[in-house]
N, CA and C atoms as an extended XYZ file, in Angstrom:
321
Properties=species:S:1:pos:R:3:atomname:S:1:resname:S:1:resid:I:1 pbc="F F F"
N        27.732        3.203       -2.354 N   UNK     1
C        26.294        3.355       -2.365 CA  UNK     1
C        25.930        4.634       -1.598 C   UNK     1
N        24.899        5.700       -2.458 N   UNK     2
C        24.836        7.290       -1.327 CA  UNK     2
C        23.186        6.240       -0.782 C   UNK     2
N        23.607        7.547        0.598 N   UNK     3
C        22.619        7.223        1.502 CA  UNK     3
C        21.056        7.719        0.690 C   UNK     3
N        20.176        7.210        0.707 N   UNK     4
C        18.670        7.416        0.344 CA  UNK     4
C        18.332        8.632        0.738 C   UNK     4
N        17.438        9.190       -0.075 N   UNK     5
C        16.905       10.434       -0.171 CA  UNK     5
C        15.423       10.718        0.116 C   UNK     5
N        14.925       11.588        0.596 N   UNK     6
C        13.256       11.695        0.738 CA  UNK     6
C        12.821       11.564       -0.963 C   UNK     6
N        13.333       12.131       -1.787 N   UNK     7
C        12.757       12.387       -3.372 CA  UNK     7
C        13.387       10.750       -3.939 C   UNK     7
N        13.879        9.690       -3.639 N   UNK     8
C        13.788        8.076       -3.628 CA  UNK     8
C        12.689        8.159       -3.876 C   UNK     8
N        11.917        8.466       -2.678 N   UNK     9
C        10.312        8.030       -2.407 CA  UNK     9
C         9.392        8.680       -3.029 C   UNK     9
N         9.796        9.715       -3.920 N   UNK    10
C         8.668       10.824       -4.476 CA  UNK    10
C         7.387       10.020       -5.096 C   UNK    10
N         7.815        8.641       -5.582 N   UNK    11
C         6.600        7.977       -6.759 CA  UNK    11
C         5.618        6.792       -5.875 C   UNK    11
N         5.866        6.594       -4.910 N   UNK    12
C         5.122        5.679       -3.476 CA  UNK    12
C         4.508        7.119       -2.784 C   UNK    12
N         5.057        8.044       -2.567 N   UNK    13
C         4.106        8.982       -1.468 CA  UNK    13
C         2.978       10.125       -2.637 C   UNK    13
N         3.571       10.197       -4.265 N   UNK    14
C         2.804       10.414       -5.021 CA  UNK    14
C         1.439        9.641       -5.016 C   UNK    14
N         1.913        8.405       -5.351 N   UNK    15
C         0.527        7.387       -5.511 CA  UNK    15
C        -0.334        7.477       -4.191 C   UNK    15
N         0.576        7.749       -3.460 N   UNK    16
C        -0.620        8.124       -2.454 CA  UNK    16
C        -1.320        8.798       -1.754 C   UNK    16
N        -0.814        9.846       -1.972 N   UNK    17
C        -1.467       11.290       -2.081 CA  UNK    17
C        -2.546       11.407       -3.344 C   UNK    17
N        -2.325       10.692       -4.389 N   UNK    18
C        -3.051       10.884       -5.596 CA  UNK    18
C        -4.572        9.790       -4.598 C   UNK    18
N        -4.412        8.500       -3.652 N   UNK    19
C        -5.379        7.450       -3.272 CA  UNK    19
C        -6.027        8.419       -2.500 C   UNK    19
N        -5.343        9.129       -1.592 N   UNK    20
C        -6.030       10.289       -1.144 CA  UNK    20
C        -6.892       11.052       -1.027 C   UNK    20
N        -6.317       11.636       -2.134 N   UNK    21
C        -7.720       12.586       -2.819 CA  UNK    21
C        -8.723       11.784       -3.500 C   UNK    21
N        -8.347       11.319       -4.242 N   UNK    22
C        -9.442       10.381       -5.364 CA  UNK    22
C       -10.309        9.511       -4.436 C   UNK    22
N        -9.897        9.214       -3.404 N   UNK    23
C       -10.586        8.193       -2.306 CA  UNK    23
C       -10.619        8.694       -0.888 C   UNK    23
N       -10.926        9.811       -0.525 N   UNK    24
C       -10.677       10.335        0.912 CA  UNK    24
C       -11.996        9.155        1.929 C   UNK    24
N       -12.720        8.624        1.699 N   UNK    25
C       -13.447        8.095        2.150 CA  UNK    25
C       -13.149        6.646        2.646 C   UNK    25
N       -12.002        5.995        1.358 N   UNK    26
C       -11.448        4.814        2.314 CA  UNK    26
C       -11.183        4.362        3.464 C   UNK    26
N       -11.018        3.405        4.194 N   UNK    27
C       -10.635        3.154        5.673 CA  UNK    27
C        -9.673        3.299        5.746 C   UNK    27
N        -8.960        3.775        6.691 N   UNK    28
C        -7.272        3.978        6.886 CA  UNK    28
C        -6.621        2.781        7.079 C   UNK    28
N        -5.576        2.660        6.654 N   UNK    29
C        -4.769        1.310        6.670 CA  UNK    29
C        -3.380        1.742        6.719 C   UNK    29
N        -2.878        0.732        7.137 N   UNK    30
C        -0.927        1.073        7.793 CA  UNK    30
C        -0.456        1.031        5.980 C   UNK    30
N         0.627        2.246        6.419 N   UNK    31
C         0.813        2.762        4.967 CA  UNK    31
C         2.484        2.519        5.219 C   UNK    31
N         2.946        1.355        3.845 N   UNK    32
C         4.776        0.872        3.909 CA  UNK    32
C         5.203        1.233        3.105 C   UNK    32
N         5.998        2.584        2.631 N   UNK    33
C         6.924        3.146        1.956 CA  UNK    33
C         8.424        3.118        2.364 C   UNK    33
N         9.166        2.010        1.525 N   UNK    34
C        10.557        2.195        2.548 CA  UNK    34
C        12.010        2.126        1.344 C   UNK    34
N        12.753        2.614        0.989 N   UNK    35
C        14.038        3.025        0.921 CA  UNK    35
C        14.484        1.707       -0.147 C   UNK    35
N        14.424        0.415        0.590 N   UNK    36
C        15.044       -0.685       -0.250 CA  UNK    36
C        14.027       -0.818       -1.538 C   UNK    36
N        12.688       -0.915       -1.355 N   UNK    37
C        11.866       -0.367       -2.310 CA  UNK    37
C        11.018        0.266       -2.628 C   UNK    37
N        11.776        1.440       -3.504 N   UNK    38
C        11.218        2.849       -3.790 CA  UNK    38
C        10.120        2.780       -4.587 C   UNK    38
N        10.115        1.824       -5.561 N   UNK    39
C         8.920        1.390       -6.641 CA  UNK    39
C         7.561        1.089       -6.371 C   UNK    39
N         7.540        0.728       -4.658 N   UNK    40
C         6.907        0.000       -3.892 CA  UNK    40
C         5.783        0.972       -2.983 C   UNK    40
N         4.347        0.905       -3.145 N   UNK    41
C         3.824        1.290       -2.227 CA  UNK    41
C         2.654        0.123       -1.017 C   UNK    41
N         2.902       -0.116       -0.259 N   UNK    42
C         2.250       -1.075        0.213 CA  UNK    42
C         1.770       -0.661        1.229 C   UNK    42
N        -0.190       -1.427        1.386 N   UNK    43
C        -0.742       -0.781        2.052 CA  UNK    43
C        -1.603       -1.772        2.813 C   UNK    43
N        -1.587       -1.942        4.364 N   UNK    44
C        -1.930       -3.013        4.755 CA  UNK    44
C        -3.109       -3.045        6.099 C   UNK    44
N        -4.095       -4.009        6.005 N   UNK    45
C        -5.360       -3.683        6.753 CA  UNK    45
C        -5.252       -4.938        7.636 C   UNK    45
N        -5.716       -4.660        9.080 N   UNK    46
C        -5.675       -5.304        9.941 CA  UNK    46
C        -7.143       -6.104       10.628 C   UNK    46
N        -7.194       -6.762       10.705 N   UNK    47
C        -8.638       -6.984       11.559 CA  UNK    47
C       -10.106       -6.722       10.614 C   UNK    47
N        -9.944       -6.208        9.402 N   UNK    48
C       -10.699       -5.813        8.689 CA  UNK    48
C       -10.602       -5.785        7.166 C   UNK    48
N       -11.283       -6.962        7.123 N   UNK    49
C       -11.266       -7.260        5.333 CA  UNK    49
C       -11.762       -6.687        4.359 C   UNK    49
N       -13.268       -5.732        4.942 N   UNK    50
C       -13.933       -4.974        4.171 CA  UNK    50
C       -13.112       -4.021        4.059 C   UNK    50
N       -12.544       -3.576        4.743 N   UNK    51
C       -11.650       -2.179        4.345 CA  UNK    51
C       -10.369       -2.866        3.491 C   UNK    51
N        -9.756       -3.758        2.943 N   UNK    52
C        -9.253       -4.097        1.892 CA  UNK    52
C        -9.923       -4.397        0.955 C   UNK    52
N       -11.255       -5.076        1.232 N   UNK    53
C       -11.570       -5.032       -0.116 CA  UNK    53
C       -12.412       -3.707       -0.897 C   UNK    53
N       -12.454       -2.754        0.035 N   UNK    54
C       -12.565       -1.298       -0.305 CA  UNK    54
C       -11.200       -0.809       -1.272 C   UNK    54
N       -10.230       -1.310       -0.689 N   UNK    55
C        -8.921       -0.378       -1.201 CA  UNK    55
C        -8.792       -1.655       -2.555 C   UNK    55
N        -9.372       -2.340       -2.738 N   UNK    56
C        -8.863       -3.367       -3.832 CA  UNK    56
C        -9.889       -3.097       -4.886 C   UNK    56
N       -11.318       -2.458       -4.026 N   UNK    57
C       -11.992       -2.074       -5.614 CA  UNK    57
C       -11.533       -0.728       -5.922 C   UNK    57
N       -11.426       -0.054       -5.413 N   UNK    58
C       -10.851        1.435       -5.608 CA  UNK    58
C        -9.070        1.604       -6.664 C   UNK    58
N        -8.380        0.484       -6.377 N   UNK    59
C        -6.761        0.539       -7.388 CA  UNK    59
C        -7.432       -0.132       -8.589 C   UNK    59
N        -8.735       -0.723       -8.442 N   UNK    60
C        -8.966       -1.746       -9.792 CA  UNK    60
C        -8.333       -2.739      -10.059 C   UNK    60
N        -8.260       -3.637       -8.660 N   UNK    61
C        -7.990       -5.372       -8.868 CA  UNK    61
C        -8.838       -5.763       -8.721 C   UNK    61
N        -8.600       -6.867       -9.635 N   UNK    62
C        -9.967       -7.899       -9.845 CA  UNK    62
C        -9.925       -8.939       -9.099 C   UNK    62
N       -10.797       -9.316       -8.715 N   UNK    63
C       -11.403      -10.131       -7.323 CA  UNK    63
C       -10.647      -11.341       -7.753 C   UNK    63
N       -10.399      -12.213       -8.978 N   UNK    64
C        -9.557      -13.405       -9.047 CA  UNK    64
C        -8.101      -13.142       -8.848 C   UNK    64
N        -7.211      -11.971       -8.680 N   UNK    65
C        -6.410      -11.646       -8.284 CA  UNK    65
C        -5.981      -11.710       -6.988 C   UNK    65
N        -6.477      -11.291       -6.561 N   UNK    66
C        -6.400      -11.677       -4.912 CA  UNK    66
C        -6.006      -12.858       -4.537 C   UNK    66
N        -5.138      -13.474       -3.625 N   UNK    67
C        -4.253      -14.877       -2.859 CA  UNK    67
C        -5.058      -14.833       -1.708 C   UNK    67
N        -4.956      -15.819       -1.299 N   UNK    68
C        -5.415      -16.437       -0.229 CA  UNK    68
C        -4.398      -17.388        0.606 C   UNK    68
N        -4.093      -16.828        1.840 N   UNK    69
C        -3.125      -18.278        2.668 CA  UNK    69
C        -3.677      -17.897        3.960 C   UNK    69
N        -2.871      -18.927        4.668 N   UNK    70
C        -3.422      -18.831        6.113 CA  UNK    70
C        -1.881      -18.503        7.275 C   UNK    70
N        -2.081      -18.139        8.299 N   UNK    71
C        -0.831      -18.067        8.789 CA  UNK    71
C        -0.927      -18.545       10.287 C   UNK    71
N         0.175      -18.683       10.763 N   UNK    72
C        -0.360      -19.001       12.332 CA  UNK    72
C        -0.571      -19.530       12.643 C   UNK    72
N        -0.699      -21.080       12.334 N   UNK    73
C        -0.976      -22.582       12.054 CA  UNK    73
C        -2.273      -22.047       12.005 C   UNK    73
N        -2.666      -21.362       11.363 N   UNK    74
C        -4.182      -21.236       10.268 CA  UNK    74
C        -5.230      -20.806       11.371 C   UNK    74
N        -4.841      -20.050       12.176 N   UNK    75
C        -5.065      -18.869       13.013 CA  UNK    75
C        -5.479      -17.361       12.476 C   UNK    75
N        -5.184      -17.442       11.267 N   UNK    76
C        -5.016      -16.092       10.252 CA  UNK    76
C        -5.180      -16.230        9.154 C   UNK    76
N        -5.742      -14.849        8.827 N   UNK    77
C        -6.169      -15.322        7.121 CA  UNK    77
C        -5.530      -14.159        6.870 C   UNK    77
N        -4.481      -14.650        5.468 N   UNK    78
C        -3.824      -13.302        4.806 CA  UNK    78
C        -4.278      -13.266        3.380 C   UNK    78
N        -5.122      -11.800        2.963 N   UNK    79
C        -5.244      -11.646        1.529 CA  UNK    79
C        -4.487      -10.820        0.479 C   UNK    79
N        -3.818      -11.310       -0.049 N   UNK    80
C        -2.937      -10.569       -1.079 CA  UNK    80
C        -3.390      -10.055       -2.410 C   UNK    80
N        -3.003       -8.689       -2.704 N   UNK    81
C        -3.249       -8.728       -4.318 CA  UNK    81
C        -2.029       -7.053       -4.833 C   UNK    81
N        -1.786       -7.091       -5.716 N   UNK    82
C        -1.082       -5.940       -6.101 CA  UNK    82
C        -1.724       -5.564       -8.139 C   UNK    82
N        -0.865       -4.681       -7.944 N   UNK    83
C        -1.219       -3.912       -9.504 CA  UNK    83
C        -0.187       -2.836       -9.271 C   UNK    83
N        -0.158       -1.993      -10.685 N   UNK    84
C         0.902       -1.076      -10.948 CA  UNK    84
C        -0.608        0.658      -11.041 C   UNK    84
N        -0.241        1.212      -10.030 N   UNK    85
C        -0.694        2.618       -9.997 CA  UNK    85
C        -0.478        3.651      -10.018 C   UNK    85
N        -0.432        4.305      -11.050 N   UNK    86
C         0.322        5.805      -10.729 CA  UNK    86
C         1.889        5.688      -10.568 C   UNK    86
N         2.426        4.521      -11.117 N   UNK    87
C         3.874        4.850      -12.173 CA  UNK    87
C         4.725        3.749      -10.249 C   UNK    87
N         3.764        2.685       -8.888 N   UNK    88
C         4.552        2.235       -8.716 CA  UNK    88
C         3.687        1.151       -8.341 C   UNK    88
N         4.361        0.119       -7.888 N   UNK    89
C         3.901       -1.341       -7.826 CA  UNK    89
C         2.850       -1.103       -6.303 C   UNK    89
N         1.434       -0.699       -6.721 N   UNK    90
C         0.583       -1.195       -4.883 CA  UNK    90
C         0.206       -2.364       -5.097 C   UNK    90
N         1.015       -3.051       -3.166 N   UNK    91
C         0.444       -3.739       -2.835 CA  UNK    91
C        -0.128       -3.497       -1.676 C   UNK    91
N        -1.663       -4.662       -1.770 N   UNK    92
C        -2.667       -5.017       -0.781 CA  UNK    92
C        -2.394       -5.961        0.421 C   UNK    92
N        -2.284       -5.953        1.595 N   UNK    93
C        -2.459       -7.021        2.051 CA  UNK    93
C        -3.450       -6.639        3.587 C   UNK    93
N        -4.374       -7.800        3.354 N   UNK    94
C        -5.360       -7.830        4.693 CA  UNK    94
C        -4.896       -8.920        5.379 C   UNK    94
N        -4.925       -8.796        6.904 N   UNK    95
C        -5.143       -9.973        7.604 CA  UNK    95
C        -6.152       -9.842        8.597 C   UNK    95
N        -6.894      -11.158        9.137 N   UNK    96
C        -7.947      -11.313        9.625 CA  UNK    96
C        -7.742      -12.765       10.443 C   UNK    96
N        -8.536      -12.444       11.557 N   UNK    97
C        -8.270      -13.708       12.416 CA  UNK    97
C        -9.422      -14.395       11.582 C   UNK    97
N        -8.996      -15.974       11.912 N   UNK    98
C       -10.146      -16.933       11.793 CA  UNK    98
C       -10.908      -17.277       12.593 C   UNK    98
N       -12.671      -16.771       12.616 N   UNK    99
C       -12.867      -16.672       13.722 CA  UNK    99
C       -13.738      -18.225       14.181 C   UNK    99
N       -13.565      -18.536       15.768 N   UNK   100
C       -13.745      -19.484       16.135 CA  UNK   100
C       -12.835      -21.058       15.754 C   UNK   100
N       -11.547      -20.489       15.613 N   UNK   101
C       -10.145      -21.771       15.048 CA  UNK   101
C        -9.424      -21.414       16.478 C   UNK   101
N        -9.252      -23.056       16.591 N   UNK   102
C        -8.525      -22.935       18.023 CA  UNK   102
C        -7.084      -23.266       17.487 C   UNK   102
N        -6.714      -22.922       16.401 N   UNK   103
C        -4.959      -23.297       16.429 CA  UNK   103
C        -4.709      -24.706       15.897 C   UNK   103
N        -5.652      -25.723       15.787 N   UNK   104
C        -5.422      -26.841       15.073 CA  UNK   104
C        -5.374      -26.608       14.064 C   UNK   104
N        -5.810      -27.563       13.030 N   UNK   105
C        -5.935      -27.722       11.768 CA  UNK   105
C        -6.641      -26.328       11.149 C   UNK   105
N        -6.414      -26.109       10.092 N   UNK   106
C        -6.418      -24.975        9.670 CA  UNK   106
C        -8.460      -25.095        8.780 C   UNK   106
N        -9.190      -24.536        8.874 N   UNK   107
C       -10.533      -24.412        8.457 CA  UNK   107
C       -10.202      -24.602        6.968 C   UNK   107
């Protein structure tokens, strides 16, 4: 197996250079481009749901797309959604505390 290459990644740092420009106004979000998958651009928002669901109307997923779970013994809300952009698989994911859950039962 040869060791991974920066040009692996040419079609994840494309797509996003292309979100870039086309969207310079989006909220910034932690950006996961990594080696095991090159196909893969994943882009992930913390503390802030509106800024995913900024980046989810902007790739053109549709709002029934989007998952819903909880994490953390339901401490956390994680929203998922992906689509194929610009030739690689983006995915979305937000997480968000639940606010006012003390760790019991999940809301």
């Amino acid at each position: 197996m040869s060791t991974p290459v920066m040009n692996d990644l040419a079609a994840p740092m494309r797509a996003l250079r292309l979100l870039a420009a086309d969207f310079p106004e989006l909220p910034a979000v932690n950006v996961n481009v990594c080696t095991f998958a090159p196909d893969q651009l994943e882009l992930v928002s913390h503390d802030n749901l509106g800024a995913f669901e900024a980046w989810r109307e902007a790739a053109g997923i549709l709002p029934e797309s989007v998952t819903y779970k909880e994490q953390s013994e339901g401490r956390t809300r994680v929203l998922c959604a992906s689509t194929d952009y610009a030739g690689v698989h983006l995915r979305l994911v937000g997480f968000s505390d639940i606010p006012g859950h003390d760790g019991g039962e999940p809301l």
